[in-house]
VOSE-188191 format. One record per residue: residue in one letter; x, y, z of N, C-alpha, C in turn. Coordinates in pm, whole numbers, padded with zeros to 5 digits, always signed. Example, Ala and Ser with C-alpha at 12.3 -4.5 7.8 and 13.67 -1.06 7.14 Angstrom:
! VOSE-188191
a+01319-00569+00780+01230-00450+00780+01320-00330+00780s+01285-00225+00708+01367-00106+00714+01290+00003+00787
! end
This chain:
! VOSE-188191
x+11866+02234+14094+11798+02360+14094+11894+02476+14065x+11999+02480+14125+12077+02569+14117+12143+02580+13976x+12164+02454+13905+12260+02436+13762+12097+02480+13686x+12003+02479+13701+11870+02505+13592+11884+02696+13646x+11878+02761+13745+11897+02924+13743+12046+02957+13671x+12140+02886+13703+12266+02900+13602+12211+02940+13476x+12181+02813+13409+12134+02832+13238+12040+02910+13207x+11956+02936+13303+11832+03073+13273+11914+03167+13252x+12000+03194+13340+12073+03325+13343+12188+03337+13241x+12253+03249+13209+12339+03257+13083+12221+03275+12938x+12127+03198+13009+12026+03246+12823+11999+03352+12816x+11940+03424+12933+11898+03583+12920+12036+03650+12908x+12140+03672+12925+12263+03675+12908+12275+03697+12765x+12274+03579+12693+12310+03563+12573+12228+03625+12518x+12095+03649+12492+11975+03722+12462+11970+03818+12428x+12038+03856+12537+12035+04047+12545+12199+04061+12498x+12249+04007+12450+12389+04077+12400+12395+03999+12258x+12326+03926+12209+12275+03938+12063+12136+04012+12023x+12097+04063+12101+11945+04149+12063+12036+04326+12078x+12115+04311+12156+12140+04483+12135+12207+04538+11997x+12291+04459+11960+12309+04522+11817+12201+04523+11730x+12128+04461+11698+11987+04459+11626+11918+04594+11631x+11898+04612+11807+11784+04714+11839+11874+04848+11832x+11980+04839+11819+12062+04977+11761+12075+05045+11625x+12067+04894+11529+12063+04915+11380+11922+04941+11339x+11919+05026+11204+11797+04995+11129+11761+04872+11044x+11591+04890+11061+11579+04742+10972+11559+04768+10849x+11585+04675+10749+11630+04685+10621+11449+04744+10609x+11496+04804+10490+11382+04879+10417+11357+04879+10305x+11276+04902+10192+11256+04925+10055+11278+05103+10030x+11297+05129+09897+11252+05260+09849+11116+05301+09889x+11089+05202+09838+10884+05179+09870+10848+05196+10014x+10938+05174+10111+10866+05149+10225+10965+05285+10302x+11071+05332+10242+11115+05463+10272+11031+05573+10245x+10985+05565+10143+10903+05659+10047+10784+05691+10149x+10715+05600+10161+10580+05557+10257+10580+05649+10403x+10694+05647+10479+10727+05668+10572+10698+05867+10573x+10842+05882+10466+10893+05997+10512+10793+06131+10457x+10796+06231+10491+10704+06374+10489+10724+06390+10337x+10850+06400+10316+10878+06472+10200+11069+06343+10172x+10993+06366+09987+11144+06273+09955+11188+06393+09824x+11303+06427+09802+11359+06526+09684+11498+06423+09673x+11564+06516+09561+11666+06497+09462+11708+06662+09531x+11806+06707+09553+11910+06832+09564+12049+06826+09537x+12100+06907+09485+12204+06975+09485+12280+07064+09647x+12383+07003+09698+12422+07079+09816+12479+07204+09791x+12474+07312+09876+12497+07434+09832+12606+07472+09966x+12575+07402+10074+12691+07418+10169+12631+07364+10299x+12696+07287+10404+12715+07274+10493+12752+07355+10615x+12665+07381+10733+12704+07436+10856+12793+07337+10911x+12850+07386+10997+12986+07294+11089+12894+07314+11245x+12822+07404+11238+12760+07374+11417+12680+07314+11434x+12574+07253+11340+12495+07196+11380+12508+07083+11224x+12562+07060+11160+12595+06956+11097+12464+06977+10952x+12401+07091+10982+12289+07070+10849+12391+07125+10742x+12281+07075+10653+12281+07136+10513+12171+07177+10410x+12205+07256+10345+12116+07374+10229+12147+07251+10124x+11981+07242+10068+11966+07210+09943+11937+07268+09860x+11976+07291+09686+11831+07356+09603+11786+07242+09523x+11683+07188+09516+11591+07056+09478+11558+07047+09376x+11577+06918+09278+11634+06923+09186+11504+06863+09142x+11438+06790+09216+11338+06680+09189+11241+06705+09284x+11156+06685+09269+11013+06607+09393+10957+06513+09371x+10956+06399+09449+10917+06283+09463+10795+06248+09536x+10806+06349+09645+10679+06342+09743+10689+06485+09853x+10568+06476+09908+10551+06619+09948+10521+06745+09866x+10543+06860+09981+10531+06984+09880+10626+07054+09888x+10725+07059+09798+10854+07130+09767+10852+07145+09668x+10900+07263+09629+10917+07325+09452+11055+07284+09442x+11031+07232+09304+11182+07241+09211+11254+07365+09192x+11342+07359+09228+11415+07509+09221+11412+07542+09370x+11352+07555+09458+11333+07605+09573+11433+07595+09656x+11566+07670+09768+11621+07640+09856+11577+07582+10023x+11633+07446+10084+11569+07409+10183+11717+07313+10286x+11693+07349+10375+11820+07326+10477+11722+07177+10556x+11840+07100+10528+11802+06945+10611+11890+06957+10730x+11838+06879+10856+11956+06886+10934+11923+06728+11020x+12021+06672+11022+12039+06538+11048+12051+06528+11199x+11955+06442+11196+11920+06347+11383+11934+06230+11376x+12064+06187+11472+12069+06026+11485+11929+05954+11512x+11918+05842+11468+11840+05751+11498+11761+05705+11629x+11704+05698+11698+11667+05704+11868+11786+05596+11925x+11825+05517+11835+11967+05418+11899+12097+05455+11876x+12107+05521+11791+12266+05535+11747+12331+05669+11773x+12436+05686+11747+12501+05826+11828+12538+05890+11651x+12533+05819+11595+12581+05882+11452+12488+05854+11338x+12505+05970+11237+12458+05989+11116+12499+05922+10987x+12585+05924+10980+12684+05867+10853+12638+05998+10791x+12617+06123+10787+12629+06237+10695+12725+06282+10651x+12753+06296+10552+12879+06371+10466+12850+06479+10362x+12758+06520+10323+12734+06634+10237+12843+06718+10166x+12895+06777+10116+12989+06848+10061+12933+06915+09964x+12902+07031+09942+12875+07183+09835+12956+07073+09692x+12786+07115+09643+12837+07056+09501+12764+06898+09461x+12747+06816+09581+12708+06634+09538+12563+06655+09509x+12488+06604+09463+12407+06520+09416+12323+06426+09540x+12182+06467+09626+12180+06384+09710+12022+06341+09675x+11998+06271+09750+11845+06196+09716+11835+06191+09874x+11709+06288+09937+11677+06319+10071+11524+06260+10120x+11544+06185+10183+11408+06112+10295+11415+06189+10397x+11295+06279+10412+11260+06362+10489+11166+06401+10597x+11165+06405+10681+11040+06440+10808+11026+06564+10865x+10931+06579+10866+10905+06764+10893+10865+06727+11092x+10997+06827+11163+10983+06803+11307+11031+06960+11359x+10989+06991+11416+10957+07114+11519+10955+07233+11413x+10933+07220+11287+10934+07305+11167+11103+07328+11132x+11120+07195+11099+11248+07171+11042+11240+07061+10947x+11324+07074+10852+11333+06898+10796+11472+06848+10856x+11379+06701+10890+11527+06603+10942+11553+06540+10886x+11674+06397+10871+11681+06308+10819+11742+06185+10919x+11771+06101+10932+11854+05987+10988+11879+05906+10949x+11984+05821+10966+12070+05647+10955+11943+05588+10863x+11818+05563+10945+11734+05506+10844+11655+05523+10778x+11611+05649+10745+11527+05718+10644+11593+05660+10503x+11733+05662+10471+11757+05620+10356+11804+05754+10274x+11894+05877+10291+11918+05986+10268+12037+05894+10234x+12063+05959+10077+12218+05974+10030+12267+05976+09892x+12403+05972+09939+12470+06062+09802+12421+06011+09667x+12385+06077+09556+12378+05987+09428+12520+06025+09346
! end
């Protein structure tokens, strides 16, 4: 009895410390199934980066989905994922980005798995 609660407890054990990296990462996605998701998807040009809150100014080069004008200026600002502590954002005045977007407290956001990045 006692060696059968052993192995229960090493399985749930094992379980949960191969299930936490999983439930931290995003799951793989399509364009198609990014697209689907997000509020609004563009093509921009970066125009500059804040340092306090990590957003950035686009002027949009493209529209893919949503309602954004070409030409129009629009500031994204990046929210980790509900699991992860980081963005992988890098923006720099000047790149070329392709933005998966969600419209939240009358902001656009982006995160880890929306699928935002450099072209």
């Amino acid at each position: 009895m006692v060696k059968l609660l052993r192995l229960s407890l090493v399985s749930l054990l094992l379980a949960a410390v191969t299930a936490a990296p999983a439930a931290a990462s995003c799951v793989a996605s399509s364009d198609a199934e990014r697209l689907h998701r997000a509020d609004a998807v563009f093509v921009g040009i970066v125009l500059g980066v804040r340092p306090s809150d990590g957003s950035a100014t686009f002027r949009i080069t493209r529209v893919e989905k949503g309602r954004l004008l070409r030409g129009a200026v629009t500031r994204v600002l990046p929210v980790p994922f509900r699991s992860s502590v980081t963005i992988g954002w890098t923006p720099e005045r000047g790149q070329r980005w392709k933005l998966y977007v969600t419209r939240s407290s009358g902001r656009w956001t982006t995160n880890d798995c929306q699928g935002s990045r450099r072209l």
